[in-house]
N, C-alpha and C positions, 0 to 999 in steps of 0.2 A: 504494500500500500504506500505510492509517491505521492496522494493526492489528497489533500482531508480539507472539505470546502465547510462551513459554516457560518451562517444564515442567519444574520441577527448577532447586532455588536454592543447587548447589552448586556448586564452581569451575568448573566447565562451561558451565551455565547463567549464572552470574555473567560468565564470559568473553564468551560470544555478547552478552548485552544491554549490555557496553561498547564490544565489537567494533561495532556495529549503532552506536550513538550516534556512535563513533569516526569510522565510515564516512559520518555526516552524517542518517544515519534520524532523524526529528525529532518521529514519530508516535505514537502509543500505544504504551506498551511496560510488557506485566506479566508480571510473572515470579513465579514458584508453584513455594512451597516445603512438603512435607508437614511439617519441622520448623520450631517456634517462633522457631527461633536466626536472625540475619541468616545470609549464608555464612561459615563458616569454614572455619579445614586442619583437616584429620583424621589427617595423619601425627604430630601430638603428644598424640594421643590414648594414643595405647597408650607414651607415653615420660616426655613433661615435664611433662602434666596428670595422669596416671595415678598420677606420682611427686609430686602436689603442688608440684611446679618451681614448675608455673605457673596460674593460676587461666582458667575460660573468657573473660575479658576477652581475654586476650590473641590465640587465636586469633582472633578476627575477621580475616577477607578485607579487610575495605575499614573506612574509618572511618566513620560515623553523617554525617557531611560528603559524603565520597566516595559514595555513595548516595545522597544528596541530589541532588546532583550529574546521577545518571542522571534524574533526574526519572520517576522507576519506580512502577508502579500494583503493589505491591511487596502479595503474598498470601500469606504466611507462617503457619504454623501448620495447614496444610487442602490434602488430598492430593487428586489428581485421583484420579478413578475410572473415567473412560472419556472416548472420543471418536468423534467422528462427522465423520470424515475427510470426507464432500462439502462438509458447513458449515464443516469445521475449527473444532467446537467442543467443547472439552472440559469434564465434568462434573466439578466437585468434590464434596468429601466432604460440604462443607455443605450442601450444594441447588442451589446457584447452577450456571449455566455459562455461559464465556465463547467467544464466536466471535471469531475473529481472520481475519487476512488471512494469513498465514502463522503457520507453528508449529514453533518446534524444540523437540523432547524430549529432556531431559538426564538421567532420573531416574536412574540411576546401576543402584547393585547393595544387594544384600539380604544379610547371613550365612545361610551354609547352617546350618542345625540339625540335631540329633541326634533320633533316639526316645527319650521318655521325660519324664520331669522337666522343665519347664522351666530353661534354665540361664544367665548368662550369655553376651552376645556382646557384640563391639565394635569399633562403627560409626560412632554417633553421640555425639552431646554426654554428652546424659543417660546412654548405657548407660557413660562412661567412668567417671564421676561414680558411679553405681550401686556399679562394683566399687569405685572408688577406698576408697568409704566402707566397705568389707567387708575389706578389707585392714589385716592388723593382727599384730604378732611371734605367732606361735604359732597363727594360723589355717590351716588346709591347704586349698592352692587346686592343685586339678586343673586345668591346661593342656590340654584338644586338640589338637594341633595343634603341630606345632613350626617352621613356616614364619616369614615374616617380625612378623607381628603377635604369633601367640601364643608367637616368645622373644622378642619384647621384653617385652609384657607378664610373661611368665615371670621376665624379667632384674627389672625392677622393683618386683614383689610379694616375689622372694628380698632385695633389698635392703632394704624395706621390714618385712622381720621376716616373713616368712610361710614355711610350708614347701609349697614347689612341688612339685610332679609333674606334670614335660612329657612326656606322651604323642606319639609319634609312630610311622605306618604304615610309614614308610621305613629304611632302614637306617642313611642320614647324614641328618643332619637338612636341608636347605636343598640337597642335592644340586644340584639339579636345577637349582636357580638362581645356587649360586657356585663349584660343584664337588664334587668327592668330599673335594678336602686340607684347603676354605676350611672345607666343610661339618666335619669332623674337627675341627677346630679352634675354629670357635664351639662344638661340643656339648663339648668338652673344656673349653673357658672354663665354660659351666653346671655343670658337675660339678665343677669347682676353686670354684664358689662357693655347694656346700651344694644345687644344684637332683638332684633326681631325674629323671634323665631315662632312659628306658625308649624304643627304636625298636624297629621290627619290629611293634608292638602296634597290634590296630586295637580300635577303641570300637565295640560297640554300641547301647549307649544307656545317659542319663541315670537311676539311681535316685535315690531318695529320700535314700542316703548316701554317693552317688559317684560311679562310672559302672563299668558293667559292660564286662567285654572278652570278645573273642570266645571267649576259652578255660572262659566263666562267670564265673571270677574279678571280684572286686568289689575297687576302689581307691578306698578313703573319702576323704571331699574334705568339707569344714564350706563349700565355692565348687567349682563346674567353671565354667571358660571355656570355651567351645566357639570354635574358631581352625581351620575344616579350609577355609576359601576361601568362595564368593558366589554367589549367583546376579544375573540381568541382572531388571531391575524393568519386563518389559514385559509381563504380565499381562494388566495393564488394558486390553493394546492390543489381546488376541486377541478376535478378532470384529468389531472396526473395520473390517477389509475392508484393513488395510496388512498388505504384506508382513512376517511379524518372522522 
């Protein structure tokens, strides 16, 4: 095996092609990423970068060194778009495509969207970057969402001078993943610090001034984040002839 191609240049994919070097593989090794960025974390997205903490420098995965290091045919900036599992060769967005000897796909997930308006999500580098710069004392930024991504980000745009409104379908916020008393508890922190938070409410869809809820009613927003969870990015894969 000369050829070990892998599909997705986020901590996943990052992990397999150190794993792979680690274990002594010594052969071609490229790994393809659809974003410009080397890898980095994505949990400071919606916290320390969102809040200005910290600039994208910081997250980076690995050092410019450390990368080097893998000796990596390193495809950044240009998404696959299919493959052709007999050759194990997958096609990117620019034209090109590469066969390999083996292939792991790491492409991760997508934000689910709303109907309507284009709005806010936040996943990647740039889209953190996008809101961060829209945030400002006295803008109104609608939340979807009140899981773990959109009350953090909720939490940080409230601190940062904005007037929030977290939206959420459920009764407690986070229920479901810290319980009903935890859940109580953080929605009580948001409300002791100025957020409008609104459960029970479902969104559906983005206007031009807000977003509309199922009962008609319109909640103006100058920003909507959309925060309801993801989908799995394997698309490109139906019709390959691999199981998804």
């Amino acid at each position: 095996m000369r050829r070990v191609l892998v599909v997705g240049a986020s901590a996943a994919g990052l992990a397999a092609a150190e794993t792979l070097r680690r274990e002594g593989y010594d052969g071609t090794l490229t790994l393809v990423g659809e974003e410009p960025e080397p890898p980095y974390d994505r949990p400071p997205l919606s916290k320390q970068l969102l809040a200005a903490q910290w600039e994208a420098e910081r997250l980076a995965l690995r050092t410019p060194a450390d990368l080097a290091a893998l000796d990596l045919d390193l495809r950044l900036g240009v998404a696959a778009t299919g493959l052709e599992p007999l050759s194990r060769t997958v096609r990117l967005a620019d034209g090109s495509e590469l066969p390999s000897d083996a292939l792991v796909i790491a492409t991760g997930v997508r934000p689910r969207r709303l109907p309507g308006r284009d709005a806010h999500v936040l996943r990647t580098l740039g889209d953190a970057l996008a809101l961060r710069g829209r945030l400002s004392p006295g803008r109104r930024l609608v939340v979807v969402g009140a899981g773990f991504l959109g009350a953090e980000a909720a939490a940080v745009a409230s601190l940062l001078g904005a007037r929030v409104t977290l939206l959420e379908p459920a009764a407690v916020p986070l229920a479901h993943a810290v319980g009903a008393d935890v859940g109580r508890m953080l929605a009580q922190a948001h409300l002791d610090r100025g957020v409008d938070l609104r459960c029970g409410v479902t969104v559906t869809e983005v206007t031009e001034d807000g977003v509309r809820l199922a009962d008609g009613s319109v909640v103006p927003a100058d920003d909507v984040l959309v925060a309801i969870g993801s989908l799995p990015n394997t698309e490109r894969l139906h019709g390959s002839g691999l199981t998804v």
